[in-house]
Each structure stands twice: as C-alpha cells, then as structure tokens.
C-alpha positions in Angstrom: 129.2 103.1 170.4 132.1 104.5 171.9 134.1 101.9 170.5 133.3 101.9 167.2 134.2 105.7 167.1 137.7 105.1 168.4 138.0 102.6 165.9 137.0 104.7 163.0 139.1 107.1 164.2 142.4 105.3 164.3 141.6 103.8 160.8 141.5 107.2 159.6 144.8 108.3 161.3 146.3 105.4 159.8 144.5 105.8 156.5 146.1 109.2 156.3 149.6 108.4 157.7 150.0 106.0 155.2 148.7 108.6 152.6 151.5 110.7 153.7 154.2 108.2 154.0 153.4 106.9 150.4 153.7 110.7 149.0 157.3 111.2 150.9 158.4 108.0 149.3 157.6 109.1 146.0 159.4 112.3 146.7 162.3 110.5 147.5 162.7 108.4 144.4 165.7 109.4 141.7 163.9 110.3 137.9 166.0 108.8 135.6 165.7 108.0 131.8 167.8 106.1 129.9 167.9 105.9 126.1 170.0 105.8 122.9 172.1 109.1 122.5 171.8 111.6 119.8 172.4 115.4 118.8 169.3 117.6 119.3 170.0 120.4 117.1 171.6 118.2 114.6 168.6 116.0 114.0 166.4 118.8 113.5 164.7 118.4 117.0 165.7 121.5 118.5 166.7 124.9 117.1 170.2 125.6 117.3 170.5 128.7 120.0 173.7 129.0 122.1 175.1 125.4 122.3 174.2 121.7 120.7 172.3 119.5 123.1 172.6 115.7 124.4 169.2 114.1 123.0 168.2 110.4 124.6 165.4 108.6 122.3 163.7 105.7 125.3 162.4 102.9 124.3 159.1 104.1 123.9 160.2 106.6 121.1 160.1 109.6 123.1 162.8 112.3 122.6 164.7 113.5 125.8 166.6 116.8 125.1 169.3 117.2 127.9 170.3 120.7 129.1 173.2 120.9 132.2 176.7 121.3 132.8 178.0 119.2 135.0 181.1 117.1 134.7 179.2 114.0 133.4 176.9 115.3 131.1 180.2 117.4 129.4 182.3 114.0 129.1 178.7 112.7 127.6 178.4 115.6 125.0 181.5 114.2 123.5 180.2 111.2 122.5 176.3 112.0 122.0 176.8 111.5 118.1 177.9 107.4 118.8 174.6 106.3 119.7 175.2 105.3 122.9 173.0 104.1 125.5 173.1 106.5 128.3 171.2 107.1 131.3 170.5 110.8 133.2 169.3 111.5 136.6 166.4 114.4 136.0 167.1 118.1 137.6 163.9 118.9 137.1 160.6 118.3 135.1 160.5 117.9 132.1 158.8 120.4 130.2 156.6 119.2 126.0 157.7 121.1 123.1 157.7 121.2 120.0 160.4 120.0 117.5 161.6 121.7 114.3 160.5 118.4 112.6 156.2 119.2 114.1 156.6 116.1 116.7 156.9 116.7 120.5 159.8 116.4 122.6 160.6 116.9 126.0 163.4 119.2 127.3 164.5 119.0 131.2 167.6 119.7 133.2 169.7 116.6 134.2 172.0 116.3 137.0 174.0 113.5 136.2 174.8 111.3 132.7 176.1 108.4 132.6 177.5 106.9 129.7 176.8 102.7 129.0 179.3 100.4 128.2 
C-alpha cells in the first residue's frame, strides 16, 4: 500500500512539473505575425487620430494594425503603402476592434518590423 502511494505521488509531482515547465515554455516563445503591408487609416480600417498606422493583412485575412516607434517599425512606415511582406514581433496583446469599414481588426504594439525582401 505504501508503495503505491509513493508512486501516485511522484506521478503527480511530475504531472505537475511538467504542467509548469510546458507554461514557462510558452512564456518564452516570440509572437510574431507576418503579412502583406498596408496603410490603416488610408484603407479605411482605422480612424485617422494623431499619426497613419502600419497595417499587416496574414494569410488568413485578418487585419493587424501596428502601433510603435522603434527604429524598425519607422524605416517600415516608409514603405507600408508597397505591399510588402513584413513580419513584427508583438509588444503586447493584441486587442479586437472595430474598423471604419464594420469588420474587425486587431490593434497591438510591436517591438520590432522587419521588412521582406
């Protein structure tokens, strides 16, 4: 009897660890999305406020709005109106709005943008 307690007992101390481990993995991992560039405001996605915004459409048809500032995503701005393919490391989560055109985007802070060749 004793036995088959300790045994139960470790299986649910590794049951758990591995619980744990799996959850501090996930934190770990880098959000990225990638998708074809476009203007925000300019498409009618987002209301023009205080400056235009980098907008990635993924494959799957969903519309990215881009806020930041850094370095990267200011050398992307320049060319958001090309159509590029581009790919941005998320800040943050993204939060569901809703466009000036009725359909749902999502806006969220990115870190980095990278610009495809």
């Amino acid at each position: 009897m004793k036995l088959i307690l300790t045994a139960l007992s470790l299986a649910l101390v590794l049951a758990f660890s591995a619980g744990a481990l799996a959850k501090d993995e996930k934190k770990a991992e880098t959000k990225t999305i990638t998708g074809k560039s476009g203007c925000a405001e300019c498409e009618g996605v987002a209301k023009h406020v205080d400056a235009m915004h980098i907008m990635l459409t993924d494959k799957a048809g969903t519309r990215w709005v881009l806020i930041g500032d850094s370095p990267s995503y200011k050398e992307a701005h320049k060319v958001r109106m090309d159509g590029k393919s581009m790919t941005a490391t998320l800040a943050g989560d993204p939060v569901t709005k809703k466009g000036e055109d009725g359909k749902e985007y999502k806006e969220v802070k990115v870190s980095d943008v990278k610009v495809e060749a």
